[in-house]
N, C-alpha and C positions, 0 to 999 in steps of 0.2 A: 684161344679159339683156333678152329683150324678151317682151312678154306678149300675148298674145290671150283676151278674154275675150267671154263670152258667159250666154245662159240657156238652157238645154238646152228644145227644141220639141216635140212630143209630149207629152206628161207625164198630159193629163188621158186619154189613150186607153191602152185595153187591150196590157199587152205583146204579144209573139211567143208567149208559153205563156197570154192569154189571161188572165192576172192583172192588176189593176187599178191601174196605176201610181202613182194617189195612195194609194192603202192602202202602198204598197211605200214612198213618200216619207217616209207619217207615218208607219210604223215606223225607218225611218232616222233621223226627228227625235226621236223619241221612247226610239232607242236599243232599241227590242223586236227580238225571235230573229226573222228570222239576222241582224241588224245591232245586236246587243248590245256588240261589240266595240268601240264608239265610233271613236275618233281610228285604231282600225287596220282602216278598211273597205277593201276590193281592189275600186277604181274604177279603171275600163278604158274607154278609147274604139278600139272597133273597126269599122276602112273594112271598109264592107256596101255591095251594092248595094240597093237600096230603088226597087221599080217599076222597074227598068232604068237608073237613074241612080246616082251614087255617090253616098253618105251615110255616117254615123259615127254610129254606136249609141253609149250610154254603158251602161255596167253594172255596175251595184255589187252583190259578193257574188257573181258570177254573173247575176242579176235583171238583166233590159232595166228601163232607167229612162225612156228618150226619145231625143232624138238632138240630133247641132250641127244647128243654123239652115242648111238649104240651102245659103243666103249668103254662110255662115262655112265651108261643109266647103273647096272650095280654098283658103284660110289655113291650116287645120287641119291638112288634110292634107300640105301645105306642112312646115309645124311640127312635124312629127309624126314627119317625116323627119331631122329633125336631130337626132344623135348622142346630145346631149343632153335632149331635150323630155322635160317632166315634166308632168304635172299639179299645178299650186303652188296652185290651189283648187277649195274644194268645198263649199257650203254650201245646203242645203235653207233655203228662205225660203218665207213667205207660211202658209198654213196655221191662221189663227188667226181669228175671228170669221166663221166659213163660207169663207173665200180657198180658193181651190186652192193647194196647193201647188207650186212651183218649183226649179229648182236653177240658181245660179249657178255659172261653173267659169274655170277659166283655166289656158292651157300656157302653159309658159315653157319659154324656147328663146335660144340661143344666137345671137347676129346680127341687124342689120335685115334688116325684111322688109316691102315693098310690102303694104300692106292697103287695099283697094276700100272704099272710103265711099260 
């Protein structure tokens, strides 16, 4: 397998319904409603266009959480397309002594794949 990893961008700004994405982070870390279901959240990265360019939302529960890194969406999207891509992680970080909160993520995919440095 091969992985792509990243830390999802946007995060400290208001989603698409205008809710507050770090509130949404630290009830995912904290496990409060609607993300009380722990290890079984329905996280989804969905190609959007964003300003007229293409982008990739994440959304956990339904809830916009942020998006991939500009950078990263041709990899992603790339990866995304193959048969098998999964999301093989997902972990909310930061959030403790005032930090904003984060999320780390990674698709796994089938085959090498050219990635831009």
């Amino acid at each position: 397998y091969s992985f792509i990893c990243f830390h999802l961008s946007g995060v400290t700004f208001p989603n698409d319904e205008g809710i507050d994405r770090q509130e949404l982070l630290r009830q995912i870390d904290e496990g409060l409603p609607p993300f009380e279901n722990g290890g079984e959240l329905d996280i989804n990265l969905k190609p959007v266009k964003f300003k007229g360019e293409d982008a990739i939302e994440c959304r956990v529960n339904g809830r916009q959480i942020g998006f991939v890194p500009k950078a990263m969406v041709p990899d992603v999207l790339a990866a995304m397309r193959k048969p098998d891509a999964t999301i093989s992680g997902f972990h909310v970080v930061g959030g403790s002594d005032g930090q904003n909160y984060g999320v780390s993520m990674a698709v796994r995919f089938t085959g090498p794949q050219k990635v831009k440095r």
